[in-house]
C-alpha positions in Angstrom: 0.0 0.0 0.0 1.4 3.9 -0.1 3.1 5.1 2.4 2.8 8.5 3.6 5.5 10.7 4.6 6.1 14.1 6.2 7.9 16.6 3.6 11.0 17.4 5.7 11.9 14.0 6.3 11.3 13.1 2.8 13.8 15.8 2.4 16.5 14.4 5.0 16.2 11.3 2.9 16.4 12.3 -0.6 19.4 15.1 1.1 21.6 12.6 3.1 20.8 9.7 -0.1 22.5 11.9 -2.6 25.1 13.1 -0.3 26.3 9.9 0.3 27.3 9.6 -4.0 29.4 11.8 -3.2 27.4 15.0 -4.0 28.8 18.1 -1.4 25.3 18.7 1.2 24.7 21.9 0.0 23.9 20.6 -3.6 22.4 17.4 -2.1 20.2 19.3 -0.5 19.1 21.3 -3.7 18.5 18.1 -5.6 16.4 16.8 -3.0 14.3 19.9 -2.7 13.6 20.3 -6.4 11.7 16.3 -5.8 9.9 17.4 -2.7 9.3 21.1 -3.9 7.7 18.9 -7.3 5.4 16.2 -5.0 4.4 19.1 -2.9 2.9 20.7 -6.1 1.4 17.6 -7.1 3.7 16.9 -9.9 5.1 13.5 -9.1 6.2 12.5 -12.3 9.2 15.1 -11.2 9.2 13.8 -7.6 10.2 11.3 -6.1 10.3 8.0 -8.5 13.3 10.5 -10.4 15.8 10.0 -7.3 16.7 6.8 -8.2 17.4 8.0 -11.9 20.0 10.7 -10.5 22.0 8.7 -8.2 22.1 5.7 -10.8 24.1 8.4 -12.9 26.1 9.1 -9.9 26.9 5.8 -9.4 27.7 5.3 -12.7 29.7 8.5 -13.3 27.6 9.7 -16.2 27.1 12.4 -13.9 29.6 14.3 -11.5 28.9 14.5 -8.2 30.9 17.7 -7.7 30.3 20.2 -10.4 32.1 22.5 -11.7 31.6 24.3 -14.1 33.6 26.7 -16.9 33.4 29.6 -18.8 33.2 29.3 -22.1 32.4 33.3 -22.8 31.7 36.2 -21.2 30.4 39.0 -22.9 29.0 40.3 -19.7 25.0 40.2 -20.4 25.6 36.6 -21.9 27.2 34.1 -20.5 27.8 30.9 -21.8 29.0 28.2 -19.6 30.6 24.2 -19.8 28.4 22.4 -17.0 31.0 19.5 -17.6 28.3 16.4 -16.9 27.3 18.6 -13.0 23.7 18.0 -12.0 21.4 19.4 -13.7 19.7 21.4 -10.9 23.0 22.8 -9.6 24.1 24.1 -12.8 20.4 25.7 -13.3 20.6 27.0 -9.6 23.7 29.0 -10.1 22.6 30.0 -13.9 19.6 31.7 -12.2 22.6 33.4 -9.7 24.6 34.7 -12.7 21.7 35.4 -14.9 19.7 37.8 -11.9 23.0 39.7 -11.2 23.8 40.3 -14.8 20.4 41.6 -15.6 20.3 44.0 -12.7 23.7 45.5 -14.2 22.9 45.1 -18.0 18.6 44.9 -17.7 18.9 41.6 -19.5 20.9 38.7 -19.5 21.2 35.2 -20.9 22.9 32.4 -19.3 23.7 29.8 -22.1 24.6 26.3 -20.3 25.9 23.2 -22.1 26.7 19.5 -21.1 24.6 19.5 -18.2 21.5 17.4 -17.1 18.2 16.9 -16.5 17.0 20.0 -13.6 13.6 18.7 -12.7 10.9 21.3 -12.8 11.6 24.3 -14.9 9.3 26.1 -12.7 11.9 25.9 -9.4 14.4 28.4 -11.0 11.9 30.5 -12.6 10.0 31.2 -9.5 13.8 32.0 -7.8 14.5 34.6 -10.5 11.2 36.2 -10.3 11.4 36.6 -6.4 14.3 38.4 -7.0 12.6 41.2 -9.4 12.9 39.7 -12.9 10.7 37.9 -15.4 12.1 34.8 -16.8 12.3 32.6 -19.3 14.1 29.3 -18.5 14.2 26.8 -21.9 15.8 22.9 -21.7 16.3 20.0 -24.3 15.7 16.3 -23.8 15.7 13.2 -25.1 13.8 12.2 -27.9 10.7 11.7 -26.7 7.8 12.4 -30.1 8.4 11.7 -33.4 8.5 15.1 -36.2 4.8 16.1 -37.3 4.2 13.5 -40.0 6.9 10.8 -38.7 6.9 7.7 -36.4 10.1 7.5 -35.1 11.2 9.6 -31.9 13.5 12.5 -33.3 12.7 15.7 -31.2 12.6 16.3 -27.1 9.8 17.7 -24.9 12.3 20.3 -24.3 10.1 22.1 -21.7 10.2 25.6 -20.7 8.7 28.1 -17.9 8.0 31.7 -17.7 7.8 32.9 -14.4 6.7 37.0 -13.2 6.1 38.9 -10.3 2.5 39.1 -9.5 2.2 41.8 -6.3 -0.1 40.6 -3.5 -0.7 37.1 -5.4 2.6 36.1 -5.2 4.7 34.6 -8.4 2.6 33.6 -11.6 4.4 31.0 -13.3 4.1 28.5 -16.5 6.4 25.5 -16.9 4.9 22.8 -19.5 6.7 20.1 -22.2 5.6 20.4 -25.6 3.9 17.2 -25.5 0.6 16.6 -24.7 2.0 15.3 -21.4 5.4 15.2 -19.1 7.4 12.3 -20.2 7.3 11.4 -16.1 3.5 11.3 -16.0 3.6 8.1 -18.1 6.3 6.5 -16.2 4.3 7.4 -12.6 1.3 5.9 -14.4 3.1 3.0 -14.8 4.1 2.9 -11.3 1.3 2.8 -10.1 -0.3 0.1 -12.9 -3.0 2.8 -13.9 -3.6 2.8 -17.9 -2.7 6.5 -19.5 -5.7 9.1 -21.2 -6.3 8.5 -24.9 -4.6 10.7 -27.0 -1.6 11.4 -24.9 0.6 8.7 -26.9 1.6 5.7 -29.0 3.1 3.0 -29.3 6.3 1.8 -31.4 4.3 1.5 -34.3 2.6 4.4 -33.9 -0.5 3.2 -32.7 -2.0 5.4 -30.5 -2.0 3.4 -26.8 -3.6 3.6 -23.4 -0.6 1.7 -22.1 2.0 3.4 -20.3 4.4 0.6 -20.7 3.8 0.6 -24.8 3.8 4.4 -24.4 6.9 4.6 -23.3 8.6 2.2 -25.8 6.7 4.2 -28.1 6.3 7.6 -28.7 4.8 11.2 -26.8 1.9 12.7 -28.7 2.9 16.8 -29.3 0.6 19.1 -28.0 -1.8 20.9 -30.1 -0.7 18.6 -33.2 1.7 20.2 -35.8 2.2 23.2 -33.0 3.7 21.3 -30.4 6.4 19.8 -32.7 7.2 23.1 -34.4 7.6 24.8 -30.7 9.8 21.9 -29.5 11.8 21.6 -32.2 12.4 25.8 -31.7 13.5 25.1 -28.5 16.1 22.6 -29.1 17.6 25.5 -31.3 17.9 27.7 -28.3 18.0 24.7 -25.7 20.6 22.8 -27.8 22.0 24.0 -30.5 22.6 27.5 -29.4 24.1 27.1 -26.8 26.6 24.7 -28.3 25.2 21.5 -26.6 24.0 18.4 -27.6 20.8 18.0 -29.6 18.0 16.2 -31.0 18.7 12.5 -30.7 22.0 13.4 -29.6 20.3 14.3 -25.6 20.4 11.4 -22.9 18.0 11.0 -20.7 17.9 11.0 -16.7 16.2 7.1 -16.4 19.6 5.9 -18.4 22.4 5.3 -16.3 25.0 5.7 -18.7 25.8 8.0 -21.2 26.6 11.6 -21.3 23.2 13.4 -20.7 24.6 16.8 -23.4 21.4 18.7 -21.6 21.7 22.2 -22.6 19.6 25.3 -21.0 19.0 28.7 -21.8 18.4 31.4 -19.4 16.8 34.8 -20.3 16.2 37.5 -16.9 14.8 40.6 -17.5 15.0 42.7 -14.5 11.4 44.5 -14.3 13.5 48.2 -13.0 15.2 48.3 -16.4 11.5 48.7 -18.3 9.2 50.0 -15.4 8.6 51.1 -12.0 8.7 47.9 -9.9 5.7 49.2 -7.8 3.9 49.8 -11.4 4.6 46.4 -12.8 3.4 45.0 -9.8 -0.1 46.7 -10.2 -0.5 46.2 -13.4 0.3 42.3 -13.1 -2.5 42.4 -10.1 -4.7 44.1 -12.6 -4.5 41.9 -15.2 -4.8 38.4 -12.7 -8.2 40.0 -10.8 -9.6 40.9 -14.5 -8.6 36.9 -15.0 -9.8 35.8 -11.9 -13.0 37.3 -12.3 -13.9 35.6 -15.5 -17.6 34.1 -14.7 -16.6 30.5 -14.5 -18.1 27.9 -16.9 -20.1 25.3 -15.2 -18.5 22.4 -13.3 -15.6 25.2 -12.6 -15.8 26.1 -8.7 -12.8 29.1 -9.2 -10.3 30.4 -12.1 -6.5 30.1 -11.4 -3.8 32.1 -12.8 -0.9 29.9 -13.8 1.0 28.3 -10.7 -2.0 29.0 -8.4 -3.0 25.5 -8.7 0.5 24.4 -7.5 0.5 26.8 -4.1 -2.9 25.4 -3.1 -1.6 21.7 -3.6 1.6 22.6 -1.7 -0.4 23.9 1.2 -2.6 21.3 1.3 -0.2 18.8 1.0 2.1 20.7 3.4 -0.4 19.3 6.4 -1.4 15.9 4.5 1.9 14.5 4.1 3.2 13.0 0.7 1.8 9.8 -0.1 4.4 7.8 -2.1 3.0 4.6 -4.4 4.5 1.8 -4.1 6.9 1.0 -6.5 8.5 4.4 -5.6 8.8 3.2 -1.9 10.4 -0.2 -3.6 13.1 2.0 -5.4 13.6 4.3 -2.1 13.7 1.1 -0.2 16.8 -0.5 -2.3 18.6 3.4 -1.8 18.1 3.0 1.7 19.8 -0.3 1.7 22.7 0.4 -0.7 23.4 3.6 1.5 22.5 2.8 4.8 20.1 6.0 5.1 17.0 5.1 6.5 13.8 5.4 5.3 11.6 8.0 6.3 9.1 6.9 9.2 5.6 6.8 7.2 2.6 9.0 9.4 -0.8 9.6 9.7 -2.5 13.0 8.9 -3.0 13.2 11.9 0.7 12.5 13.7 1.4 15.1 10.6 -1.0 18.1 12.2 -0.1 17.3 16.1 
């Protein structure tokens, strides 16, 4: 059966797990916050089951556990920059460190990095970015994941990106979506838990559209919004990938392999809001635009209208009390870390031992 677990010790897990490949605590810690920031927004297809991906890379040293990265050029409002194999949310981390700074001194920066990995949620760094004053735009390549509009073979990524803005009293408004009609990881936590997939979100190695997660991902990711969602993910492999001098296409490694050099490449673009407008008028305007949203007489069967990333506080808050409930072949997988490391599992609760 699940097991349900409190958030911070889900977090001394995944932390003291990944510390123990080697990975300095302070980035540990990172990696394992990106999984339980992700379950806590009810996104577990970037939670929990992906641990066990990122320390079989570790372990394998497709990944290194201490990353550090190089400067490739500087031209002061762009930067591009080697990850040399570091994780993926490290690299991203410190990108969003560079890019902030060099847009409060230029009012707009790009952070261009190469030969990094897979980061998790795209929404993480965007939200960091835009609690320090800036709207961002944070673009990543994958692995091939859908086939070109028109093919059957798997060619082009989900390459997923996030926008993320200041939005005054509601907090930070935020998008982060793939380019298929569904994250990649939503299929594999389908499988976990032995649940078939919705129609139309992919096929199988022939092409046959499937129900079955396991087929599905043999097979290949629907795009979203048909020809639109491969012309949009291809775009963003040129920025993703081949811009920034990384690998691309079928050239990307995935995080579920254990082997192979993952050639992830991101793209960070920070505007910083004082460079274009008064931060107090931004701000006001942003409010006025999500009330004028949020306002919108709802259609019936609709109890409220969110503004994007809403949805994802609520969960989090929710969630925050509930505990995270894990399935079960996630516990497995946590179960066989715990052994390997000696780290022990986190204590499953009740709600209730949760809320006393």
């Amino acid at each position: 059966m699940p097991h349900t677990v409190g958030a911070a010790d889900l977090l001394g897990f995944a932390t003291a797990a990944t510390e123990a490949h080697g990975v300095p605590p302070a980035d540990a810690r990172l990696l394992a916050d990106t999984l339980v920031t992700a379950e806590l927004w009810g996104h577990p297809s970037h939670g929990m089951l992906r641990l066990p991906w990122y320390l079989g890379r570790l372990a394998s040293g497709a990944t290194t556990a201490v990353a550090a990265p190089e400067v490739v050029t500087d031209s002061g409002a762009v930067l591009v920059v080697d990850g040399c194999d570091g994780l993926g949310q490290v690299l991203t981390d410190r990108a969003v460190t560079w890019g902030v700074e060099r847009a409060r001194r230029h009012g707009i920066s790009a952070v261009a990095v190469r030969n990094s990995g897979h980061f998790g949620t795209a929404a993480y760094f965007t939200r960091k970015a835009a609690e320090q004053g800036c709207v961002a735009l944070l673009a990543t390549n994958a692995s091939p994941a859908m086939a070109p509009w028109g093919g059957r073979e798997k060619r082009v990524g989900t390459n997923p990106w996030s926008i993320a803005a200041p939005g005054g009293r509601f907090g930070t408004v935020v998008m982060d979506i793939a380019n298929t009609s569904v994250a990649r990881g939503k299929i594999y936590h389908a499988k976990e838990r032995g649940e078939p997939i919705p129609e139309g979100w992919a096929a199988d190695a022939d092409g046959v559209p499937t129900t079955d997660p396991r087929r599905a991902i043999e097979g290949l990711i629907l795009p979203m919004a048909g020809h639109k969602g491969y012309a949009i993910s291809f775009m963003f492999d040129v920025l993703a990938g081949v811009l920034t001098g990384s690998a691309f296409g079928s050239g990307v490694v995935g995080p579920y392999r254990p082997t192979g050099r993952s050639g992830v490449g991101h793209l960070l673009i920070c505007v910083d809001i004082r460079s274009m407008a008064d931060p107090a008028e931004f701000e006001g305007r942003m409010e006025a635009l999500i009330e004028e949203t949020k306002s919108t007489p709802a259609a019936p069967g609709t109890a409220e209208i969110f503004v994007p990333g809403e949805p994802e506080v609520r969960t989090a808050e929710r969630l925050s009390a509930e505990g995270i409930t894990v399935v079960d072949d996630t516990w497995a997988a946590l179960a066989a870390i715990a052994d390997a490391t000696a780290v022990p599992l986190p204590t499953p609760v009740t709600p209730q031992e949760l809320s006393a």
